[in-house]
Structure formats: C-alpha cells, structure tokens
PAMARBA-59584 format. One record per atom (N, C-alpha, C, O, CB): residue number from 1; residue in one letter; x, y, z. Coordinates in steps of 0.001 Angstrom, whole numbers. Atoms other than C-alpha are relative to their C-alpha. Glycine has a CB too. Example, Ala and Ser with C-alpha at 12.3 -4.5 7.8 and 13.67 -1.06 7.14 Angstrom:
<pts>
PT pos code       x       y       z
PT   1    A     890   -1190       0
PT   1    A   12300   -4500    7800
PT   1    A     900    1200       0
PT   1    A    1936    1181     665
PT   1    A    -992      27    1246
PT   2    S    -820   -1190     -60
PT   2    S   13670   -1060    7140
PT   2    S    -770    1090     730
PT   2    S    -261    2198     899
PT   2    S     414     462   -1415
</pts>
This chain:
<pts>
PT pos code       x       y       z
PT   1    X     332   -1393    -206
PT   1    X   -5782  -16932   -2043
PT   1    X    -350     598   -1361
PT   1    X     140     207   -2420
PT   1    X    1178     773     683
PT   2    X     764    -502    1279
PT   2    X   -7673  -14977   -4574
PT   2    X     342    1275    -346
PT   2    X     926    1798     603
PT   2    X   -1469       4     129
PT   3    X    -322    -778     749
PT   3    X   -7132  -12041   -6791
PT   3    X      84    1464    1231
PT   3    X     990    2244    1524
PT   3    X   -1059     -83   -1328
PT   4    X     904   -1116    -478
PT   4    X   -9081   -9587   -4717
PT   4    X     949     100    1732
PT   4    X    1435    1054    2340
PT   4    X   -2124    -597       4
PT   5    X    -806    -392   -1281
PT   5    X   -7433  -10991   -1316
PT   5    X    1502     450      23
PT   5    X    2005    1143     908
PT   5    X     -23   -1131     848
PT   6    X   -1824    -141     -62
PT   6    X   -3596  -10795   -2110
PT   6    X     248    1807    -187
PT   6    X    1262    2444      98
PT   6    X     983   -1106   -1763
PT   7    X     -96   -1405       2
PT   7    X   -4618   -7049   -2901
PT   7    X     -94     393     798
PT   7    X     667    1307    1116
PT   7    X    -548     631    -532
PT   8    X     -50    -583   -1213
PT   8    X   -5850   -6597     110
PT   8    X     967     107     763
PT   8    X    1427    1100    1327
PT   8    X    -678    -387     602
PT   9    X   -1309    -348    -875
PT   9    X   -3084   -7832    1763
PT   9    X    1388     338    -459
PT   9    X    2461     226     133
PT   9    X     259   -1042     768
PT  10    X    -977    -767     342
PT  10    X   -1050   -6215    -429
PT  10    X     334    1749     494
PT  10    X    1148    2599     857
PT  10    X    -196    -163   -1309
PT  11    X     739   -1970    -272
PT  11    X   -2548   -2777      62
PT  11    X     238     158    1410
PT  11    X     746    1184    1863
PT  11    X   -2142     387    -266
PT  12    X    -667     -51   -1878
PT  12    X   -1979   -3511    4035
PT  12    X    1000     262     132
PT  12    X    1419    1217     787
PT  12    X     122   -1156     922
PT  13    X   -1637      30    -184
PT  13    X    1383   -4203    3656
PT  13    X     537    1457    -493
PT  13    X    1509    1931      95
PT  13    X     789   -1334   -1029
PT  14    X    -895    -990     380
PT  14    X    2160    -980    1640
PT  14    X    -732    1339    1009
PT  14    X     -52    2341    1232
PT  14    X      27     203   -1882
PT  15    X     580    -839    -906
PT  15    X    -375    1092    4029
PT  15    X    1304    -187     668
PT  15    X    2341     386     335
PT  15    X   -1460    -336     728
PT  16    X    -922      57   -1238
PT  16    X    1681    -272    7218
PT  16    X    1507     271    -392
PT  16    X    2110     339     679
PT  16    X    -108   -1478     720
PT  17    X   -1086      67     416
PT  17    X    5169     119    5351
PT  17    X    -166    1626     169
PT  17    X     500    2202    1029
PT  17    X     318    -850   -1349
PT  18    X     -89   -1547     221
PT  18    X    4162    4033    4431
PT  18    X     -58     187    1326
PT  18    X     943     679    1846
PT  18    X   -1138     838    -904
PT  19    X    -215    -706   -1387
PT  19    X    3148    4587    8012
PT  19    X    1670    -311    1119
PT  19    X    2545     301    1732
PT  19    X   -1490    -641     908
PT  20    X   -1525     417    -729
PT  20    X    5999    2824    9592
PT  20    X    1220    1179    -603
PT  20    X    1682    2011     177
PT  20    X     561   -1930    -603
PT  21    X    -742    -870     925
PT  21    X    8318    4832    6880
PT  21    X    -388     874     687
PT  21    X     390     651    1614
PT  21    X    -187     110   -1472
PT  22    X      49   -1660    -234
PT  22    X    7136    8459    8243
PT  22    X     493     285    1174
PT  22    X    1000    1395    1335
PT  22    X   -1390     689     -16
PT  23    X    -446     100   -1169
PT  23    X    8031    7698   11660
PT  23    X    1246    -764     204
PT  23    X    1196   -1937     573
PT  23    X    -928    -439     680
PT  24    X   -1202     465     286
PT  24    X   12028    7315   11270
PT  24    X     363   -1236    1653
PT  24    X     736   -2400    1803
PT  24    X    1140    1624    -288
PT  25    X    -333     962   -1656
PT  25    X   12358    6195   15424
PT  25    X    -288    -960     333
PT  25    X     250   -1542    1274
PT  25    X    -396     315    1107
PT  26    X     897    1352    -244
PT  26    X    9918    3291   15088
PT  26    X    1544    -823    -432
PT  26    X    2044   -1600     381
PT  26    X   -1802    -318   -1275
PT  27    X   -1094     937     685
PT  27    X   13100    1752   12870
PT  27    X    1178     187     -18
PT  27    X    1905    -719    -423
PT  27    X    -101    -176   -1142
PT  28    X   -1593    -936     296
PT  28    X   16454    4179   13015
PT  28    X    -149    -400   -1158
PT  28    X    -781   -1256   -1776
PT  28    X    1687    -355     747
PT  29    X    -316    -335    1513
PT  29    X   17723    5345   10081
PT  29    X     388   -1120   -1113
PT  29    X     -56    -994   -2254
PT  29    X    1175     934      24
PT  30    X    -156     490     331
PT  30    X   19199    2508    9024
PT  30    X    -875    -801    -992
PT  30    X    -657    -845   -2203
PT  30    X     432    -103     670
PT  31    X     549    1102     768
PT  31    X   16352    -279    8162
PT  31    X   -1522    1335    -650
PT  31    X   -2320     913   -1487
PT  31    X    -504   -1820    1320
PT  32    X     709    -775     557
PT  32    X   13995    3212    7462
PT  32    X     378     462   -1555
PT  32    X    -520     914   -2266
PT  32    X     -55     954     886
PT  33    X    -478      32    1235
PT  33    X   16362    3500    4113
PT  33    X    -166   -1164    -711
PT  33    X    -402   -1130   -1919
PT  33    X    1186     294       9
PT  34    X     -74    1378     926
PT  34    X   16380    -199    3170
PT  34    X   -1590    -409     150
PT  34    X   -1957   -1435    -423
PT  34    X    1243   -1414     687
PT  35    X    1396     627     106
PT  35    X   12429    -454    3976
PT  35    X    -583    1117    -993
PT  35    X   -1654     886   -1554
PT  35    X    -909    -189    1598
PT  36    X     279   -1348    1156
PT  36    X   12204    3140    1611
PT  36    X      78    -610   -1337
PT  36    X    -825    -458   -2160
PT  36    X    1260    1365      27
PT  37    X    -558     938     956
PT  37    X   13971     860    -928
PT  37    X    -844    -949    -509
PT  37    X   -1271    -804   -1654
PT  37    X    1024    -655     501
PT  38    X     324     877    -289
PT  38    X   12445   -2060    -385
PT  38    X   -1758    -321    -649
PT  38    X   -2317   -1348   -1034
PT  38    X     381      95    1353
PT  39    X    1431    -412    -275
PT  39    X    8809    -513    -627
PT  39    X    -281     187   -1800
PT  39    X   -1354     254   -2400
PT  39    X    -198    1679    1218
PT  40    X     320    -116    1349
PT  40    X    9447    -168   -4242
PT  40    X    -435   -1303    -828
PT  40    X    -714   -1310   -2027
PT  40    X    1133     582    -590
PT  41    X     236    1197     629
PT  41    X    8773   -3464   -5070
PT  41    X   -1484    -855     -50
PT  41    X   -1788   -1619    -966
PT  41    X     949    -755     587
PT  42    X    1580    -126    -328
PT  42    X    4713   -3843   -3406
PT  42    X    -199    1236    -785
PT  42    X   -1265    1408   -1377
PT  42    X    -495     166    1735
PT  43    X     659   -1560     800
PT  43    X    4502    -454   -5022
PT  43    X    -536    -611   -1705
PT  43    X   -1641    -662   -2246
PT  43    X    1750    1621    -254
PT  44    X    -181     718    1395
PT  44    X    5501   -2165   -8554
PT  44    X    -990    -879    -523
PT  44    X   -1724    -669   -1488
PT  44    X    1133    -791      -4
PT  45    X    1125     853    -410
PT  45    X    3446   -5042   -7833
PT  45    X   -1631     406     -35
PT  45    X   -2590    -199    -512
PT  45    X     323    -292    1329
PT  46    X    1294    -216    -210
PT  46    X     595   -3411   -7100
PT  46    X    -208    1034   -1470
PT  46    X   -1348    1316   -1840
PT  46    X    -312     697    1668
PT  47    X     705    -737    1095
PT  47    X     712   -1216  -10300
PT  47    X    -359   -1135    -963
PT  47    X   -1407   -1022   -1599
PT  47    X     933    1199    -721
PT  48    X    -141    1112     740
PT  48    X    1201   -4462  -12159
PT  48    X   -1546    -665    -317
PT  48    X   -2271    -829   -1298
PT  48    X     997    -964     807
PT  49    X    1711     536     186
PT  49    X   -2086   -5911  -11346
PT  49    X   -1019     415     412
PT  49    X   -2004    -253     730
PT  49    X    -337   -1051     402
PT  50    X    1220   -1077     251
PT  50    X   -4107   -2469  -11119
PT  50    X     127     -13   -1307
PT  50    X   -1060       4   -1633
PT  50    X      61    1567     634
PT  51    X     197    -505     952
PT  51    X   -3475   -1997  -14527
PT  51    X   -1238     394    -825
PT  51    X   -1871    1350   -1274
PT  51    X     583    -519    -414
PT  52    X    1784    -146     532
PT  52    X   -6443   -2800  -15802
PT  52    X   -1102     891     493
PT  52    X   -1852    1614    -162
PT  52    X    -737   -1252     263
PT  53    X     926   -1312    -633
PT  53    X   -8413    -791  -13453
PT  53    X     945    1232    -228
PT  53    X     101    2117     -90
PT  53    X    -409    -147    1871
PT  54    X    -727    -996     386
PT  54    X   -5904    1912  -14248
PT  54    X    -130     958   -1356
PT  54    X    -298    2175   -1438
PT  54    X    1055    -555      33
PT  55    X     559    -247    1575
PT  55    X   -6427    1941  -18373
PT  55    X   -1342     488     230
PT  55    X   -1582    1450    -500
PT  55    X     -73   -1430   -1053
PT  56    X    1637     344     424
PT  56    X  -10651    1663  -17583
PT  56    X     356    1356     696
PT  56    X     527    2274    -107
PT  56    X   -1318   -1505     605
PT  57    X    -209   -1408    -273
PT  57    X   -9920    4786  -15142
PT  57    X     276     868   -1064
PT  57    X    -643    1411   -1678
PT  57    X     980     158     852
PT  58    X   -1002    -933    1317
PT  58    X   -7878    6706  -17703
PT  58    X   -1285     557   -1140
PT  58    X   -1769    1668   -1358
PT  58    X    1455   -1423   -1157
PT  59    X    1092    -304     746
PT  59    X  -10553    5933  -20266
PT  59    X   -1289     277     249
PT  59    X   -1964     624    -720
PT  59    X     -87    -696    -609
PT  60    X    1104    -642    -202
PT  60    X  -13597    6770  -18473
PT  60    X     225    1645     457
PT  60    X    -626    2527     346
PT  60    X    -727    -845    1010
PT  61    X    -312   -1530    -461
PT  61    X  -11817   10084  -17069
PT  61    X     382     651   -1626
PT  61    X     493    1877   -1613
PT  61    X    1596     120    1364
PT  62    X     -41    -607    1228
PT  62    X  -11258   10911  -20817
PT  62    X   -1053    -468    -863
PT  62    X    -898    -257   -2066
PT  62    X    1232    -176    -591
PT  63    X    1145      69    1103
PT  63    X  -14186    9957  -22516
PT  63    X   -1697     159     666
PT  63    X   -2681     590      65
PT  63    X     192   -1662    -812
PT  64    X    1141    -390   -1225
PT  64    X  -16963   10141  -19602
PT  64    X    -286    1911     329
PT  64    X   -1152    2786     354
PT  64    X     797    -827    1723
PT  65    X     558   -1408   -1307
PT  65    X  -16466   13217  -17786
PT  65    X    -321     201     843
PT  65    X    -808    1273    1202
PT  65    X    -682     661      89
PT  66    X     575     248   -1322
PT  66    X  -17143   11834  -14753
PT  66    X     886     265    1015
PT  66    X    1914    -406     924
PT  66    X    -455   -1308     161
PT  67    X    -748   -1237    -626
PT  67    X  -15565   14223  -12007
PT  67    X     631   -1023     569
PT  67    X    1849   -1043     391
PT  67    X    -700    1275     949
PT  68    X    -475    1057   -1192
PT  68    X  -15006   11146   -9509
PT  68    X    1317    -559   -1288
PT  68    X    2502    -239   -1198
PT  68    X   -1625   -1570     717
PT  69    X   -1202     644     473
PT  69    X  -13072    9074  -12395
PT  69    X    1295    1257    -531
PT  69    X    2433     967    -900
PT  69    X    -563   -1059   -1347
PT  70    X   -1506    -851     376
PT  70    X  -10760   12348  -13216
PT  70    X     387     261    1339
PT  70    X    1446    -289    1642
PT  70    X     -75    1603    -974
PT  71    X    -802     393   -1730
PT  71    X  -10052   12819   -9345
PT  71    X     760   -1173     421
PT  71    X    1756   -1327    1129
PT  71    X   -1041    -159    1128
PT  72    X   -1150    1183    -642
PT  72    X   -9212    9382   -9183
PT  72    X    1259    -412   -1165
PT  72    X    2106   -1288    -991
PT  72    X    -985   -1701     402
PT  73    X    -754     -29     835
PT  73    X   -7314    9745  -12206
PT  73    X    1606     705     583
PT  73    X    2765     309     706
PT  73    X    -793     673   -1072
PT  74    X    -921    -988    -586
PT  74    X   -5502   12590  -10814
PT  74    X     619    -132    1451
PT  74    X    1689     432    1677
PT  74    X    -692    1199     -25
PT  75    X     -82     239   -1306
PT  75    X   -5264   11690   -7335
PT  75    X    1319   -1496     -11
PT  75    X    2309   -1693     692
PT  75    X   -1808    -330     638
PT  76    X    -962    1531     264
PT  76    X   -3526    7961   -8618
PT  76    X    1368     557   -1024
PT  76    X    2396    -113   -1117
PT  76    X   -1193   -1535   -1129
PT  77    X   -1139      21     924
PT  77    X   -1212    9797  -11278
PT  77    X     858     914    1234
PT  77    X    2007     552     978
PT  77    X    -294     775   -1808
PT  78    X    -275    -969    -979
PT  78    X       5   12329   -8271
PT  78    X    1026    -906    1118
PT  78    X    2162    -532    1412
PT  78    X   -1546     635     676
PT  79    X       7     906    -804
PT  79    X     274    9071   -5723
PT  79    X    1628    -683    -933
PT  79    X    2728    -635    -382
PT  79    X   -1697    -904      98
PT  80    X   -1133      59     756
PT  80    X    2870    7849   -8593
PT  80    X    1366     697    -274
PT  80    X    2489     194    -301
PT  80    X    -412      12    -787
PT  81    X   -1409    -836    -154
PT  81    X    5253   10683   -8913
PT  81    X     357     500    1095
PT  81    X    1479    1005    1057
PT  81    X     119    1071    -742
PT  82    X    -339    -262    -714
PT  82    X    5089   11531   -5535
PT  82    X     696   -1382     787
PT  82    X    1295   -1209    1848
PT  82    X    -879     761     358
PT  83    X    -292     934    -455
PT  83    X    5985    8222   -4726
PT  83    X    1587     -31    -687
PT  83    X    2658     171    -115
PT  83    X   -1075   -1051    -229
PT  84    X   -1683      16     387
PT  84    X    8997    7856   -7198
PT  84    X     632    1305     222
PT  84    X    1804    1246    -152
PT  84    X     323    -354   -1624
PT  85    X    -694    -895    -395
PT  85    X   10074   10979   -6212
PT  85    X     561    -191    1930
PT  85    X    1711     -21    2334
PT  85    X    -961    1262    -449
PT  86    X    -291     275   -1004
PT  86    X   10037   10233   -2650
PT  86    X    1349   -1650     246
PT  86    X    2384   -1590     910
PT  86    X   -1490     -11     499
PT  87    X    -875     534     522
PT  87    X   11939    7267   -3406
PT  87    X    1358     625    -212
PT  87    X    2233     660     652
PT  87    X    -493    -338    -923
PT  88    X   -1086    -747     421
PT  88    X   14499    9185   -5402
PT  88    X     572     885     944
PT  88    X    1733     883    1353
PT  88    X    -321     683   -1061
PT  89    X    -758   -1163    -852
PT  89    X   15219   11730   -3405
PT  89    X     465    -601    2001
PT  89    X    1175      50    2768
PT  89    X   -1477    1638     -18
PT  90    X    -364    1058    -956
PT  90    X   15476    8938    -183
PT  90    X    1329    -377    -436
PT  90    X    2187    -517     435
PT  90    X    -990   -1229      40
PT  91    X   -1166    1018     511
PT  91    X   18288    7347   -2414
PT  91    X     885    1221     180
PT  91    X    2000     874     571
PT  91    X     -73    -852   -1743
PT  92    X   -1113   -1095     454
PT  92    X   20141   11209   -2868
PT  92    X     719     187    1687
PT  92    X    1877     416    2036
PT  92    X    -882    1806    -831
PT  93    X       9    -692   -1259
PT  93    X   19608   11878     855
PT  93    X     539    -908    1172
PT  93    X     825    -531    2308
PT  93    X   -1435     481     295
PT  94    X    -755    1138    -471
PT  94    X   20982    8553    1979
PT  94    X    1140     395     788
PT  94    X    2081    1065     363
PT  94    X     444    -827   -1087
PT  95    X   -1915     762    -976
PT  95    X   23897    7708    4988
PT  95    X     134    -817     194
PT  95    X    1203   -1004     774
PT  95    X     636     150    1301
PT  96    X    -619    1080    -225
PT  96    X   23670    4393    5118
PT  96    X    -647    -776    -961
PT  96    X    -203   -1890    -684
PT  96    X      -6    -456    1335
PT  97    X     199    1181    1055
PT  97    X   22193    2307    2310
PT  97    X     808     631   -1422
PT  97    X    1579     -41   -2107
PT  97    X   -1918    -351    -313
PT  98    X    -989    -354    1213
PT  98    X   23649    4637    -574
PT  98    X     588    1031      81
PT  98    X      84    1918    -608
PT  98    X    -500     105   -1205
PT  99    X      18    -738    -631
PT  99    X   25507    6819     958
PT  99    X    1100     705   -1174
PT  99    X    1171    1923   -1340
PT  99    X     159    -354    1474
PT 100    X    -839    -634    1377
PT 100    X   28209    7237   -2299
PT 100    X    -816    1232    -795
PT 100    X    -599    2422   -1024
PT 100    X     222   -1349   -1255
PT 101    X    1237    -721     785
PT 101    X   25144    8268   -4154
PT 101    X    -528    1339     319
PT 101    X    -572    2264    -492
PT 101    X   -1164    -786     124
PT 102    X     397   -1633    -354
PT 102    X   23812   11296   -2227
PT 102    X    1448     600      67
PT 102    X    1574    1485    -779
PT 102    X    -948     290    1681
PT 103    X    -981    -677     434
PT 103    X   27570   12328   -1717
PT 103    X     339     566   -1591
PT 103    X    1158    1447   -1851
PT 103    X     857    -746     424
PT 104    X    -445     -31    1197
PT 104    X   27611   12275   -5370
PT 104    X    -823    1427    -608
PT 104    X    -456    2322   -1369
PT 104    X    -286   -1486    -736
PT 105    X    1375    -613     380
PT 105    X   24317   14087   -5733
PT 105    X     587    2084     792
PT 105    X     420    3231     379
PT 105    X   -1843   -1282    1233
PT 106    X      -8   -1337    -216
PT 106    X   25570   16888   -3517
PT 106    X    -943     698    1087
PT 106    X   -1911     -38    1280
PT 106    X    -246     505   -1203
PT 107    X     376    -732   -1024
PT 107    X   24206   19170    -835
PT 107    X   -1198    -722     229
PT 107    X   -2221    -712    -455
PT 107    X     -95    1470    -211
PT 108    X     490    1426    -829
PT 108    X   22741   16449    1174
PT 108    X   -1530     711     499
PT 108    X   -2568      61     374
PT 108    X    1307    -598    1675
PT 109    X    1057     -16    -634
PT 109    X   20156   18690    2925
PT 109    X    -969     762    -891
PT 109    X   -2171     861    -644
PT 109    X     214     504    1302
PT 110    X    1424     167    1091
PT 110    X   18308   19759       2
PT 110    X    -787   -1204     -69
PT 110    X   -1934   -1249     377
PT 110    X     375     113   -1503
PT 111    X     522    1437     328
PT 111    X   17492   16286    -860
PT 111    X    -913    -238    1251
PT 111    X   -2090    -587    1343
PT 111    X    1291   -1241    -171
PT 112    X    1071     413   -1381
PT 112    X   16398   15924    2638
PT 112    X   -1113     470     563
PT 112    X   -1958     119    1387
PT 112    X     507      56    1040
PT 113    X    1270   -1220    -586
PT 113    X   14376   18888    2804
PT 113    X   -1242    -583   -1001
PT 113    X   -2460    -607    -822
PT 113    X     464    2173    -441
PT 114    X    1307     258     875
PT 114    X   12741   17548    -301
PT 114    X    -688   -1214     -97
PT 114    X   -1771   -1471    -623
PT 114    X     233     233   -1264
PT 115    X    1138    1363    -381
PT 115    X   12059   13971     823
PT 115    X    -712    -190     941
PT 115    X   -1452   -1166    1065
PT 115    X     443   -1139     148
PT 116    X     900      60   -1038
PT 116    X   10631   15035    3943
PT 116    X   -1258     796    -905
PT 116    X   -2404     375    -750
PT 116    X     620     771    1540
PT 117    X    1335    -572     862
PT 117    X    8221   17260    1477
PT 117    X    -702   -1348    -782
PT 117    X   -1874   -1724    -745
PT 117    X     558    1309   -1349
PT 118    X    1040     841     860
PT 118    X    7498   14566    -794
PT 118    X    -667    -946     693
PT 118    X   -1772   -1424     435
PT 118    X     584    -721   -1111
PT 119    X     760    1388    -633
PT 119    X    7114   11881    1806
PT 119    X   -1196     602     655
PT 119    X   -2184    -133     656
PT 119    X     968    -964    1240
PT 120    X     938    -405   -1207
PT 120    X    4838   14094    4243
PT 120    X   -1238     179    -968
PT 120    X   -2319    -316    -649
PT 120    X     491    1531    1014
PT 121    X    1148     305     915
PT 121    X    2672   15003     627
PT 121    X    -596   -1188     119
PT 121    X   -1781   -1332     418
PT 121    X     324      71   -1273
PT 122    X     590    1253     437
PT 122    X    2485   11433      21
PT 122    X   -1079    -314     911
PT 122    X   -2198    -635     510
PT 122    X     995   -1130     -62
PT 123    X     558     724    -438
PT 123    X    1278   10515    3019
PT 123    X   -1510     856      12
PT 123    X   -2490     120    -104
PT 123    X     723    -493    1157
PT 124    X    1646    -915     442
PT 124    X   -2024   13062    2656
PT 124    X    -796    -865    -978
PT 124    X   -1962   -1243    -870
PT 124    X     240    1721    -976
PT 125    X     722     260     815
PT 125    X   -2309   11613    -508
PT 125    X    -567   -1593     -84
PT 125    X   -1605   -2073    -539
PT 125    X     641     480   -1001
PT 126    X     542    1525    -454
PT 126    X   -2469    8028     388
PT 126    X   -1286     129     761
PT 126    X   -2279    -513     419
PT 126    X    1098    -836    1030
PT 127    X     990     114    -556
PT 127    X   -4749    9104    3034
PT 127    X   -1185     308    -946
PT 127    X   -2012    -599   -1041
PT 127    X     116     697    1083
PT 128    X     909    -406    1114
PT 128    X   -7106   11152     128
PT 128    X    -692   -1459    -960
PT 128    X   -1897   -1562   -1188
PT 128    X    1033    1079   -1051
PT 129    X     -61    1300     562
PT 129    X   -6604    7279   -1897
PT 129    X    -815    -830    1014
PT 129    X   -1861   -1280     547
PT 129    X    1517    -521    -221
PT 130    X     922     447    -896
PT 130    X   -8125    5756    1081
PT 130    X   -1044     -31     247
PT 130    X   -1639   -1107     304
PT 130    X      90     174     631
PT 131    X    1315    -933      92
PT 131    X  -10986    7638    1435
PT 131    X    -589     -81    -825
PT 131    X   -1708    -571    -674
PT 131    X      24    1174      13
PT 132    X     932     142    1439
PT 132    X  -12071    7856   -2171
PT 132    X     -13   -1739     -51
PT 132    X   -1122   -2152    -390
PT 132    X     932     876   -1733
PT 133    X     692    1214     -81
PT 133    X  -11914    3967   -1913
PT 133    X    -471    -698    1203
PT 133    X    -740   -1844    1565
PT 133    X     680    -775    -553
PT 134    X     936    1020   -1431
PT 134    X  -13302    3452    1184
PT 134    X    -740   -1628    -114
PT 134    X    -549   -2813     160
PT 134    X   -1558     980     427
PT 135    X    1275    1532     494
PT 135    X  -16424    1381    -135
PT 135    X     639    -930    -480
PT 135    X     300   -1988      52
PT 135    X   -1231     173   -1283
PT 136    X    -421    1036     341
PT 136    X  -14385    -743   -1916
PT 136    X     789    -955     814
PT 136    X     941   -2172     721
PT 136    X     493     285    -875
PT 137    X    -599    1118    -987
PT 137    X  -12400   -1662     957
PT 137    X    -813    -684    1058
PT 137    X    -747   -1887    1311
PT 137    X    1078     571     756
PT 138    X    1332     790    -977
PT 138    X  -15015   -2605    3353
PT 138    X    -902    -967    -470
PT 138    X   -1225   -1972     163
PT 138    X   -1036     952     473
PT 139    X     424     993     873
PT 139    X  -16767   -4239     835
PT 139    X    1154   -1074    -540
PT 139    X     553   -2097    -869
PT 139    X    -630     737   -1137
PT 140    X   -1185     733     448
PT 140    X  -13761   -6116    -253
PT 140    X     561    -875    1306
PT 140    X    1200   -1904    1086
PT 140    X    1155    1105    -595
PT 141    X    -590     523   -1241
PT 141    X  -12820   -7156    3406
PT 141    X   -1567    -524     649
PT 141    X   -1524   -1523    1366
PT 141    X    1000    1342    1011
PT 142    X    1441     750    -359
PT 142    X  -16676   -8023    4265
PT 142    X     334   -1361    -672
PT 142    X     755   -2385    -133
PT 142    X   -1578     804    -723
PT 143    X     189    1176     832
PT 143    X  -16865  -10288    1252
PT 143    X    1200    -856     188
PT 143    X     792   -1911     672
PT 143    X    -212     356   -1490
PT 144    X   -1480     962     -43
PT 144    X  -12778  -12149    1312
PT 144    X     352    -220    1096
PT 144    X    1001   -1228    1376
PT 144    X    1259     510    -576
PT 145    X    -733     602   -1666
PT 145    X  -12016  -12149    4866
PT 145    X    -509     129     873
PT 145    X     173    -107    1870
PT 145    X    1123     455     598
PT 146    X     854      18   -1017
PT 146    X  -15095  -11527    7056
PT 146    X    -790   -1128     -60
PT 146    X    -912   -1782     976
PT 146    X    -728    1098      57
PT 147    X     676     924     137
PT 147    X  -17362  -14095    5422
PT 147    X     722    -864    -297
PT 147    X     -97   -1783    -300
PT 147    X    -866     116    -647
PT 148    X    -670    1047    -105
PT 148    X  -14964  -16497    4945
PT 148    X     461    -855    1032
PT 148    X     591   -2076    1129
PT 148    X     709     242    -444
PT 149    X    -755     336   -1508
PT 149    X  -13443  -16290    8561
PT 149    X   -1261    -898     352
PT 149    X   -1186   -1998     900
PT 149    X     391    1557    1309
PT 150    X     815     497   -1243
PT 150    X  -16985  -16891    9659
PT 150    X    -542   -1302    -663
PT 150    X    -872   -2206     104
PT 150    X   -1306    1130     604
PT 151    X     489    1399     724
PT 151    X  -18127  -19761    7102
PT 151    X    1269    -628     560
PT 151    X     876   -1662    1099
PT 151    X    -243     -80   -1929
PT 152    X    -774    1107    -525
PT 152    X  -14735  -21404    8342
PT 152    X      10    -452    1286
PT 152    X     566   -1487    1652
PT 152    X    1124     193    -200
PT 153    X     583     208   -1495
PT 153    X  -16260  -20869   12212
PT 153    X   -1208    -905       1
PT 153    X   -1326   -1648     976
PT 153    X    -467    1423     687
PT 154    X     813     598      28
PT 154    X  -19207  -22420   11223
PT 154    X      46   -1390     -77
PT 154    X    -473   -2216     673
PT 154    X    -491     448    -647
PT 155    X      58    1013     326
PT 155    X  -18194  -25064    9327
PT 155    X     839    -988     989
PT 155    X     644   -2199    1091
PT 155    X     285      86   -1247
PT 156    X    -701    1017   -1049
PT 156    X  -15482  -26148   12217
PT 156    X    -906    -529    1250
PT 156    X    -763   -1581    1871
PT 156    X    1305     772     673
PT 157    X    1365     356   -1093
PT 157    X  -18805  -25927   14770
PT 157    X    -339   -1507    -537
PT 157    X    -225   -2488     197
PT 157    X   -1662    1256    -219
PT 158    X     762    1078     893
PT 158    X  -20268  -28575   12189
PT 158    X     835   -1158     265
PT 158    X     548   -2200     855
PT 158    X    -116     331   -1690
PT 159    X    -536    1686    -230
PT 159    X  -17618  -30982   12045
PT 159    X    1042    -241    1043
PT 159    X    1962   -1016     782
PT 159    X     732    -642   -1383
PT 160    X     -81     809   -1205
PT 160    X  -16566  -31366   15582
PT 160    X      91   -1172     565
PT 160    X    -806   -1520    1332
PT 160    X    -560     137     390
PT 161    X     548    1719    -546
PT 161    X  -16506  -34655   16570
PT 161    X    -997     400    1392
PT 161    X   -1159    1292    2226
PT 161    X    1751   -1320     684
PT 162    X    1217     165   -1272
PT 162    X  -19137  -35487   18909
PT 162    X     469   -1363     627
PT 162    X     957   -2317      21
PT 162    X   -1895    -149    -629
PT 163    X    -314     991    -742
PT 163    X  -18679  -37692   22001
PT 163    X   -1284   -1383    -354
PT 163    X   -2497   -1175    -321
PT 163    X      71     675    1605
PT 164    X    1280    1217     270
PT 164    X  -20829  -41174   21170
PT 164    X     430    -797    1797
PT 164    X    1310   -1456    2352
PT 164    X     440   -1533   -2025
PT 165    X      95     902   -1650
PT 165    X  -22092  -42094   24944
PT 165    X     445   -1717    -243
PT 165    X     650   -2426     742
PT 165    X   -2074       2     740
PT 166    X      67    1530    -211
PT 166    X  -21613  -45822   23671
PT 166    X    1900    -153     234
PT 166    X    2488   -1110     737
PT 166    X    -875   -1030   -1708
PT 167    X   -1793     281     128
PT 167    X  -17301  -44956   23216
PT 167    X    -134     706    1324
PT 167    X   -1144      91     982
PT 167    X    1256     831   -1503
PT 168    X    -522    -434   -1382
PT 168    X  -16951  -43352   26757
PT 168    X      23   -1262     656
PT 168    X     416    -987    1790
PT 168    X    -899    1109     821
PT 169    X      45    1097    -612
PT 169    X  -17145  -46794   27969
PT 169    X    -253    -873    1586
PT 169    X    -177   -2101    1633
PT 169    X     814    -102    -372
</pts>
C-alpha cells in the first residue's frame, strides 16, 4: 500500500470515527469515550505525515498571498485546536473512561456544555476540510483505488484459465 492510499484510508477512518463520535447512541457512552480517546492517535498520525504539506501550506500562505492557501491555513490550524480541545474537554467531562479526572476538574456540566460546542464546531469544520479538498479526494481515489480495482478486474479476465477442448476428455 502506498503513501497516498494509507491516507486515504486513513482519512476514512478518522471521517467515520468523527461521525460515529457525534452520534453518542450509535455506541453508548461508554465505547463513545474510549473511541474520543482513541481517535487521538489517527489524528497524530495523520499530522505526522501531512507535515510536509503543512510547512509548504504555512509557507505559501505567508509568502504568496494566496487567499485559498491562508483559508487552508486557517481552516487546518482551527481543525487542530478544535480538535485537542474537543478531546480535552471529553477527558474533563468523562463517567466512565476518566471519570477521577472530570471529578477533579469540577462542575462536570460545563465541560459538557463545552465539548458538545467544540465537537458540534468540529464537525462543520471537518465538513469545510472536505470540501476545500474535494478535488484531491476524487482524484486521489480515481487514481489508488478505482484504477487499480479495475486493472486487477482486467487482469483476472486475462488470466483465467481457459478450458482446452482436448482436457475435457
């Protein structure tokens, strides 16, 4: 698997994780805290080996001026703190994965008021992230896993065995 695909199906996995996450009933509370948790680690991952496109962003939104790369500048640094904040404030607001922790933290339904804010932002802003890379994902899923699927349809057409009238006997 190649650079380009493991993103993709990285980027799936943390899509379907965020949506799953907003909708507590799909999972009860329970595995909706330890998959909140959990989610930090594709998050990590995936900053790990954007970086590079991250820096080239950065530096074309500061030395360009090009509206799109400061939107996506802004739009990806936004996606970041609303994310570790959503996070954080998951961990304060906790009853069953850290549930010491938000006791510790204190008036439980602040926290809660403010991770349903950050999470319900997030998910806008993921959707906004989506959108501005559309093209790249369609193009990215044409080229790694559409034309591949179908060159591997082809090529199984090709080497088929064929019946030889002389072996039917």
């Amino acid at each position: 698997m190649g650079r380009t695909q493991f993103l993709l199906l990285l980027d799936t996995i943390l899509l379907i994780l965020a949506l799953v996450l907003q909708v507590v009933a799909l999972t009860g509370l329970p595995a909706h805290e330890w998959i909140g948790l959990i989610i930090a680690v594709p998050v990590l991952v995936h900053l790990v080996l954007q970086w590079q496109w991250i820096t080239a962003t950065w530096r074309r939104a500061r030395e360009s001026g090009i509206r799109r790369a400061q939107f996506n500048l802004l739009l990806n640094s936004l996606l970041f703190v609303f994310m570790v904040l959503a996070i954080f404030t998951g961990i304060l607001a906790s009853q069953y994965v850290t549930p010491d922790v938000a006791l510790a933290a204190g008036r439980k339904s602040i926290w809660g008021d403010l991770h349903s804010f950050t999470t319900n932002t997030l998910v806008g802003l993921v959707g906004l992230h989506v959108a501005l890379n559309w093209r790249w994902i369609v193009s990215a899923i044409r080229l790694h896993v559409i034309r591949p699927a179908s060159k591997a349809r082809q090529f199984g057409a090709l080497a088929e065995p064929t019946t030889d009238p002389e072996d039917a006997g």
